[in-house]
N, CA, C and O atoms as a GROMACS GRO file, in nm:
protein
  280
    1UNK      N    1  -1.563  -1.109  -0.404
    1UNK     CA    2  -1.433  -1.051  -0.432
    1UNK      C    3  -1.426  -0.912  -0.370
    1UNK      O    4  -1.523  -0.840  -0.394
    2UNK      N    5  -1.336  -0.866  -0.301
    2UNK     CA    6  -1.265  -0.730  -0.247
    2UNK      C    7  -1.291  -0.648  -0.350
    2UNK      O    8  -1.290  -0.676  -0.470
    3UNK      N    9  -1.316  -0.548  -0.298
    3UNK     CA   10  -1.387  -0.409  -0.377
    3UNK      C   11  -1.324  -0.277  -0.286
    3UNK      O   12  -1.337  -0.256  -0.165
    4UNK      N   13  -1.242  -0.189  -0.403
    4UNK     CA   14  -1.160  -0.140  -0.357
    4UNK      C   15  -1.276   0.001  -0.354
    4UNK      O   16  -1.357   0.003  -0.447
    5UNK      N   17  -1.284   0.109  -0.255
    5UNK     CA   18  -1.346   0.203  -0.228
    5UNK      C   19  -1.351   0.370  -0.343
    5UNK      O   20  -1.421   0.453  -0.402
    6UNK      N   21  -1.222   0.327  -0.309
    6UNK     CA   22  -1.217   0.450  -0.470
    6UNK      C   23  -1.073   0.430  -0.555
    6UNK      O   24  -0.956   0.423  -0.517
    7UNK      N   25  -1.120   0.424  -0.654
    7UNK     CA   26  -0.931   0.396  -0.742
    7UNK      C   27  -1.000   0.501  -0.840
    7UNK      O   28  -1.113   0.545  -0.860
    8UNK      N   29  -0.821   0.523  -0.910
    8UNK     CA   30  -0.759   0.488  -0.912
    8UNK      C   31  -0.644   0.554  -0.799
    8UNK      O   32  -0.654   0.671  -0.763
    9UNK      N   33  -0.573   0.495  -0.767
    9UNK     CA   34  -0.492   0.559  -0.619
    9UNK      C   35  -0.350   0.628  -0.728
    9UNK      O   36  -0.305   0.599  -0.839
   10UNK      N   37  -0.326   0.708  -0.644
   10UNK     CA   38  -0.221   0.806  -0.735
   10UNK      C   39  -0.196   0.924  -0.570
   10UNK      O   40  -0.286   0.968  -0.498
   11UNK      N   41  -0.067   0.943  -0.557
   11UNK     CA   42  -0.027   0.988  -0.434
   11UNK      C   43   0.125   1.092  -0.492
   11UNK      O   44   0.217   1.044  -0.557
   12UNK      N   45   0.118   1.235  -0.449
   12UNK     CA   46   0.292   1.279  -0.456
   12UNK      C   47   0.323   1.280  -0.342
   12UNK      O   48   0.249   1.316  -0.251
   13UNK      N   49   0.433   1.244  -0.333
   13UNK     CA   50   0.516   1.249  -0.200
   13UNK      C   51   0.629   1.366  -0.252
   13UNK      O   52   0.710   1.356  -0.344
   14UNK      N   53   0.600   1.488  -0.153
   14UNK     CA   54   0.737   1.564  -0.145
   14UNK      C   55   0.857   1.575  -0.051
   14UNK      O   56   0.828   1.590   0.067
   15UNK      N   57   0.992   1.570  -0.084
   15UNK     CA   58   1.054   1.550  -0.037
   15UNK      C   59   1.144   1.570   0.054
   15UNK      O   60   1.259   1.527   0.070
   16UNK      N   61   1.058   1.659   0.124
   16UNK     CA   62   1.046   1.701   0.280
   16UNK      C   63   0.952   1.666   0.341
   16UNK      O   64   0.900   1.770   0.381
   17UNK      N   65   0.876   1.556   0.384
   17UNK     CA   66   0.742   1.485   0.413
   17UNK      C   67   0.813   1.424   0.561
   17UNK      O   68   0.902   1.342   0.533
   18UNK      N   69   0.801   1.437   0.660
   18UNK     CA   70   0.828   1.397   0.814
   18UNK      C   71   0.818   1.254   0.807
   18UNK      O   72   0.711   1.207   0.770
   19UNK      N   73   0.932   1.162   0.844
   19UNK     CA   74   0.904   1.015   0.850
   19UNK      C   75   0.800   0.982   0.932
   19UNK      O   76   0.800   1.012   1.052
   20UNK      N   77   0.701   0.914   0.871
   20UNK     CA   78   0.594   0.810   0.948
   20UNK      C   79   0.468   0.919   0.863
   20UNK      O   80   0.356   0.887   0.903
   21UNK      N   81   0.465   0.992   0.796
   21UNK     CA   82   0.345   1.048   0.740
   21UNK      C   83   0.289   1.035   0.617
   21UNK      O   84   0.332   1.030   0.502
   22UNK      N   85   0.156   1.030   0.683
   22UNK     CA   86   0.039   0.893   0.623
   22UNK      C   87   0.039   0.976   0.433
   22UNK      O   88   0.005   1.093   0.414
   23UNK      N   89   0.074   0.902   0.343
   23UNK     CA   90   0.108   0.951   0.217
   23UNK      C   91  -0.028   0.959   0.156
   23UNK      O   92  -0.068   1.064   0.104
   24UNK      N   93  -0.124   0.811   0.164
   24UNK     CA   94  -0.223   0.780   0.093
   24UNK      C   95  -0.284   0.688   0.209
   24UNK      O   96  -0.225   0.647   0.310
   25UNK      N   97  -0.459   0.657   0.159
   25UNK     CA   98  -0.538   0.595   0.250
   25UNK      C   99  -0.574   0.498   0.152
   25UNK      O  100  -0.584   0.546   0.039
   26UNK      N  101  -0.598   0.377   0.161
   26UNK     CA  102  -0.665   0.292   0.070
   26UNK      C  103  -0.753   0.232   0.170
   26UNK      O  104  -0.734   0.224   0.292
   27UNK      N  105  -0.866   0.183   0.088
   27UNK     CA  106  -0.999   0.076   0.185
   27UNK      C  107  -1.075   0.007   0.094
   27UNK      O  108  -1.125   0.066  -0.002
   28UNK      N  109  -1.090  -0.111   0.113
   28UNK     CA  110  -1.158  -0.204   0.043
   28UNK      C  111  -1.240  -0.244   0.131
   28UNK      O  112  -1.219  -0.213   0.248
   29UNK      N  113  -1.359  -0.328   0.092
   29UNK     CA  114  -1.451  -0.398   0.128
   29UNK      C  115  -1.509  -0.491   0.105
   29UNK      O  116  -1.578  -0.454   0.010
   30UNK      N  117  -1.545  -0.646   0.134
   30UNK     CA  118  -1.617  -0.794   0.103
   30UNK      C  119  -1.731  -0.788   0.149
   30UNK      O  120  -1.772  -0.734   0.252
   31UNK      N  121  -1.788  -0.850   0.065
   31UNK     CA  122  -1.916  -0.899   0.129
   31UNK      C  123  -1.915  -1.002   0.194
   31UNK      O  124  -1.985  -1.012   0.295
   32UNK      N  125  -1.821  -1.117   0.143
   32UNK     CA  126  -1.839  -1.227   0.224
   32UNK      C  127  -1.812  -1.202   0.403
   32UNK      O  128  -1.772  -1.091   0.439
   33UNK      N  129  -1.829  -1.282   0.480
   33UNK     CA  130  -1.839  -1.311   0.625
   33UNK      C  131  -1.742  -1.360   0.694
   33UNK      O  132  -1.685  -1.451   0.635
   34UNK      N  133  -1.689  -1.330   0.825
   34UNK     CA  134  -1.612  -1.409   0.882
   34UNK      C  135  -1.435  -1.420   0.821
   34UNK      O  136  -1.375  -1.320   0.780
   35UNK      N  137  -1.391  -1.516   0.824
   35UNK     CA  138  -1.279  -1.532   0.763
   35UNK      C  139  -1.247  -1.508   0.603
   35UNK      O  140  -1.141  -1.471   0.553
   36UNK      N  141  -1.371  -1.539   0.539
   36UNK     CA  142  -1.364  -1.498   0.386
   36UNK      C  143  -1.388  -1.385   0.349
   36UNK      O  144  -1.406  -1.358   0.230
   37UNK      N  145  -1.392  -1.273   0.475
   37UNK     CA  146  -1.408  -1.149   0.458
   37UNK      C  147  -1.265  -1.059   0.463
   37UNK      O  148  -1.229  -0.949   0.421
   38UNK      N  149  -1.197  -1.181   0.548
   38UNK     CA  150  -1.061  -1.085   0.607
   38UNK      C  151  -0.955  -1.066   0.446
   38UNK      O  152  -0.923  -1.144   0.356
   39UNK      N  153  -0.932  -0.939   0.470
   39UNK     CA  154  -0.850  -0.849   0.335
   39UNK      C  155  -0.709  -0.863   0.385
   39UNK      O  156  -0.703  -0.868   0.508
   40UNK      N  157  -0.587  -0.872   0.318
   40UNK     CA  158  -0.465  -0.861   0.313
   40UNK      C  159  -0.418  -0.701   0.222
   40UNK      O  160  -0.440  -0.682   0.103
   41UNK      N  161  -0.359  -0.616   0.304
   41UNK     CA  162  -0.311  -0.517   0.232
   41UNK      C  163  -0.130  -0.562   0.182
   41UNK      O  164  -0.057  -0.607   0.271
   42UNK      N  165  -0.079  -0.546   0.057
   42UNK     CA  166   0.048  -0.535   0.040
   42UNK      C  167   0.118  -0.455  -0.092
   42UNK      O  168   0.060  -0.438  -0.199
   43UNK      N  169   0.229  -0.417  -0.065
   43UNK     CA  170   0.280  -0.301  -0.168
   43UNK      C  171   0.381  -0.408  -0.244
   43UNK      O  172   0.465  -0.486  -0.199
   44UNK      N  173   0.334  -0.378  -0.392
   44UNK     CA  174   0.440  -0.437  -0.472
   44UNK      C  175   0.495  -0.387  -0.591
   44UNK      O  176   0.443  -0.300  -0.662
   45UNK      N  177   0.640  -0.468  -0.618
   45UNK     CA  178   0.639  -0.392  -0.724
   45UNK      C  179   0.602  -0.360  -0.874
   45UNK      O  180   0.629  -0.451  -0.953
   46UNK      N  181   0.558  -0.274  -0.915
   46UNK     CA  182   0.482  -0.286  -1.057
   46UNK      C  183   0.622  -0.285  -1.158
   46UNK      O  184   0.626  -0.384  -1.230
   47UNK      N  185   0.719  -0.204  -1.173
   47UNK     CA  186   0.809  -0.196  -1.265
   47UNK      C  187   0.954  -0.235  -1.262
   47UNK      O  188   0.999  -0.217  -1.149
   48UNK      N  189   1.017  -0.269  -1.323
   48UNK     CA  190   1.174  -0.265  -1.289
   48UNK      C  191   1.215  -0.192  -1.204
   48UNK      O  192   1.179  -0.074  -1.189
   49UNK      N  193   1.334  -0.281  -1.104
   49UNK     CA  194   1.418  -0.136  -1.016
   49UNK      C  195   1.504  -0.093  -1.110
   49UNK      O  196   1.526  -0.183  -1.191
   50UNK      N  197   1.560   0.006  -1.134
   50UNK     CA  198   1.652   0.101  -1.187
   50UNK      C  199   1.751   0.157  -1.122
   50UNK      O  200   1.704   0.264  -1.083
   51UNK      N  201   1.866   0.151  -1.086
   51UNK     CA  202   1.981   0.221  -1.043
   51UNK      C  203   2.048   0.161  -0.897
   51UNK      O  204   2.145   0.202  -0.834
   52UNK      N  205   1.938   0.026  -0.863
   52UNK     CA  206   1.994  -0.036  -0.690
   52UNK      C  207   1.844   0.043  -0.599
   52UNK      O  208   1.812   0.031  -0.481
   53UNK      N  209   1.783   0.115  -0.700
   53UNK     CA  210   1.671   0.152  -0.577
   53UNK      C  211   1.612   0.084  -0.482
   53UNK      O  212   1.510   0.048  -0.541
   54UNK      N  213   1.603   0.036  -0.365
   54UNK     CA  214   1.516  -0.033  -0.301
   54UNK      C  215   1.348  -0.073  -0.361
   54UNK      O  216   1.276   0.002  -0.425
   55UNK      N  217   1.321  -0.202  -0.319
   55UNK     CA  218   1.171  -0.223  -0.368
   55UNK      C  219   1.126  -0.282  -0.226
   55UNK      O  220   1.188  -0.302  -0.122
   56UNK      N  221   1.017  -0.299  -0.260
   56UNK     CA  222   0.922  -0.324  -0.139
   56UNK      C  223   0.948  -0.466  -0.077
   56UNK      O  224   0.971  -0.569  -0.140
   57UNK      N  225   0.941  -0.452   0.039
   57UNK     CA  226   1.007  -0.581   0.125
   57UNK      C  227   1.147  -0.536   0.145
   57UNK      O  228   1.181  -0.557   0.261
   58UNK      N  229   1.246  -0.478   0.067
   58UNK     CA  230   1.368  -0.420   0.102
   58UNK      C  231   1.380  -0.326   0.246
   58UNK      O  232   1.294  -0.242   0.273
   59UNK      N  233   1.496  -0.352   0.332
   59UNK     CA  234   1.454  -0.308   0.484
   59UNK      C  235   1.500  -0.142   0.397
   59UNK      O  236   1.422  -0.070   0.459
   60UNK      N  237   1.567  -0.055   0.308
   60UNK     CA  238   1.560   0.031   0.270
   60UNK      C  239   1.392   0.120   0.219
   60UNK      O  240   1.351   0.236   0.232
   61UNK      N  241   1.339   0.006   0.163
   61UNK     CA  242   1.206   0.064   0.088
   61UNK      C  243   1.147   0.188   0.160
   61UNK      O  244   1.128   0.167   0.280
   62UNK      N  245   1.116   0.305   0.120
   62UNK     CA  246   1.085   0.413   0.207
   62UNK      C  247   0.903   0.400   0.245
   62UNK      O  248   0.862   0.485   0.324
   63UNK      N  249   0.831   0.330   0.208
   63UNK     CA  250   0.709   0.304   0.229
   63UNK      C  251   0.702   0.203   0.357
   63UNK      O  252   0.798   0.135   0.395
   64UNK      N  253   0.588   0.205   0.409
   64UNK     CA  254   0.545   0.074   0.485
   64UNK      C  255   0.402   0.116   0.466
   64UNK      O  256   0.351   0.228   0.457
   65UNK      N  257   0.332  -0.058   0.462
   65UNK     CA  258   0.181  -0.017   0.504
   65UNK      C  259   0.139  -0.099   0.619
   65UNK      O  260   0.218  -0.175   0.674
   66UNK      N  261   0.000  -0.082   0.661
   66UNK     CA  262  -0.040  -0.174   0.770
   66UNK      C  263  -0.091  -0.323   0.622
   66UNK      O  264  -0.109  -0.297   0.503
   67UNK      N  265  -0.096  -0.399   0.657
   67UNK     CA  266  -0.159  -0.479   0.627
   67UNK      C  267  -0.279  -0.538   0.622
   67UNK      O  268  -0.332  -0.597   0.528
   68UNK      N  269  -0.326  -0.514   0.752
   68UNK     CA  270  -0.500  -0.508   0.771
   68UNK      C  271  -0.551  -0.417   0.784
   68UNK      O  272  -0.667  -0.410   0.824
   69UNK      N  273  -0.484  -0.328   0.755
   69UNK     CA  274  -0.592  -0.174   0.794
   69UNK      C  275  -0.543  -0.078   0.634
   69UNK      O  276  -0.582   0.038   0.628
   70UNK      N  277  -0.479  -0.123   0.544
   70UNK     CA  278  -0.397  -0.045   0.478
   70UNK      C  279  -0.346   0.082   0.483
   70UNK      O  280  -0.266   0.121   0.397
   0.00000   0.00000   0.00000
């Protein structure tokens, strides 16, 4: 099983931050080999939206991550 490098992850974003700048780093690691090694990164949502806010997957959502590289 994927073993995340350091948690718990917790990030402020202020709100003058230049679009495309890197907020937080996450990295995990498997032991297994080969294809049962390869990790999927994805952002989801933990709580209710509230007010029409965008959530993740929304082309609004203000986040993006890489997926294989998180």
């Amino acid at each position: 099983a994927p073993i995340f490098v350091s948690t718990p992850f917790q990030a402020t974003v202020l709100e003058n931050v230049p679009l495309g700048y890197s907020v937080l780093h996450i990295q995990a690691v498997d032991a297994d080999s080969g294809e049962n090694a390869r990790l999927e990164y994805k952002l989801i949502e933990m709580a209710p939206s509230t007010g029409g806010a965008p959530v993740a997957g929304d082309p609004g959502f203000p986040f993006q991550i890489n997926n294989s590289t998180g």
